[in-house]
C-alpha positions as CSV (number, residue, x, y, z in Angstrom):
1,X,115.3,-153.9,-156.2
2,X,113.2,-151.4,-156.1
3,X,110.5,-152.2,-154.1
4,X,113.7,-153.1,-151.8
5,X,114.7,-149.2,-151.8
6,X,111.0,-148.1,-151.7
7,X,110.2,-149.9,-148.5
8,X,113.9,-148.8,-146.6
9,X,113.4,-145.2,-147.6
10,X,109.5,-145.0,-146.3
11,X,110.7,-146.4,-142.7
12,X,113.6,-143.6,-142.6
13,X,112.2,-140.3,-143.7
14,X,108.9,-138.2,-142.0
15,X,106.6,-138.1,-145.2
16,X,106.5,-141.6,-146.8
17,X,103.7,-140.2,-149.2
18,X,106.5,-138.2,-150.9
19,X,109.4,-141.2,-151.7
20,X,109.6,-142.3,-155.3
21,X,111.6,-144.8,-156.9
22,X,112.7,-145.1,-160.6
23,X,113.5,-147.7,-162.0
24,X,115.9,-147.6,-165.3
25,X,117.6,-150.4,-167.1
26,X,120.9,-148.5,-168.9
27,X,124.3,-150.3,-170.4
28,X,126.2,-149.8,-167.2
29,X,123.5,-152.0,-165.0
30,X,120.4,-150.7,-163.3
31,X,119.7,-147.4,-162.1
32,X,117.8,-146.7,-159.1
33,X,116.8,-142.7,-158.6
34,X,115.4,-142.3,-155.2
35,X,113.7,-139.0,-154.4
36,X,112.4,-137.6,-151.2
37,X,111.1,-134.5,-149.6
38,X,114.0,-132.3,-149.0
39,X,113.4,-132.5,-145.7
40,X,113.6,-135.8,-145.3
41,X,117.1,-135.9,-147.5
42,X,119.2,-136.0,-144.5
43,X,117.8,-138.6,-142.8
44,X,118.3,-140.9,-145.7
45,X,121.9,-140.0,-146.5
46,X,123.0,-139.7,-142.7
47,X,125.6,-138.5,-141.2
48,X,128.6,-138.6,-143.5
49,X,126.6,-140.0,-145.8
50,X,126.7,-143.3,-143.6
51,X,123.1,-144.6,-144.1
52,X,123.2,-143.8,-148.0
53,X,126.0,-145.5,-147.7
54,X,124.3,-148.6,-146.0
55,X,121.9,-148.5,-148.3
56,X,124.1,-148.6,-151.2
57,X,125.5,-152.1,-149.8
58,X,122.2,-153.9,-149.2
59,X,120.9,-153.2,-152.8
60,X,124.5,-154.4,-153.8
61,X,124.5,-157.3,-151.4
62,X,120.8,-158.3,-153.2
63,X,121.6,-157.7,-156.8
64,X,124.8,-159.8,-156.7
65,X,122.8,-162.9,-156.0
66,X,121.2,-162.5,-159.9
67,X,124.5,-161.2,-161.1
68,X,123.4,-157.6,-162.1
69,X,125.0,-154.1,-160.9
70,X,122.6,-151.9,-159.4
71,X,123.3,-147.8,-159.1
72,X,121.6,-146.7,-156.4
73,X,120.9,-142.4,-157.0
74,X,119.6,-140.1,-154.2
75,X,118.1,-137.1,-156.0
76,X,116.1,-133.8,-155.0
């Protein structure tokens, strides 16, 4: 999954170099804490916060077909 966030974020946002993607196993499922540039955070959450959104449902979409619940975070 998160090679799967890594690779979506890099195509969206201006400076690739500065996405990183944590990985974090936790009771509640896995945790995936994507960070960008701050200038690049609008691009990834989108208006309304439509693409965040989108991307929320792909990583969902994936993770169901191994039965696990992925939390996809967008941090600072």
């Amino acid at each position: 999954m998160k090679e799967l966030v890594e690779v979506i974020a890099k195509s969206l946002v201006d400076n690739p170099d500065e996405v990183t993607v944590v990985e974090t196993e936790t009771a509640k499922g896995t945790v995936i804490e994507l960070r960008v540039a701050p200038d690049d955070m609008g691009k990834v959450i989108g208006k309304q916060g439509r693409i965040a959104k989108a991307l929320r449902t792909v990583v969902k979409a994936a993770a169901s077909r191994d039965d696990k619940k992925v939390i996809v975070e967008i941090q600072q």
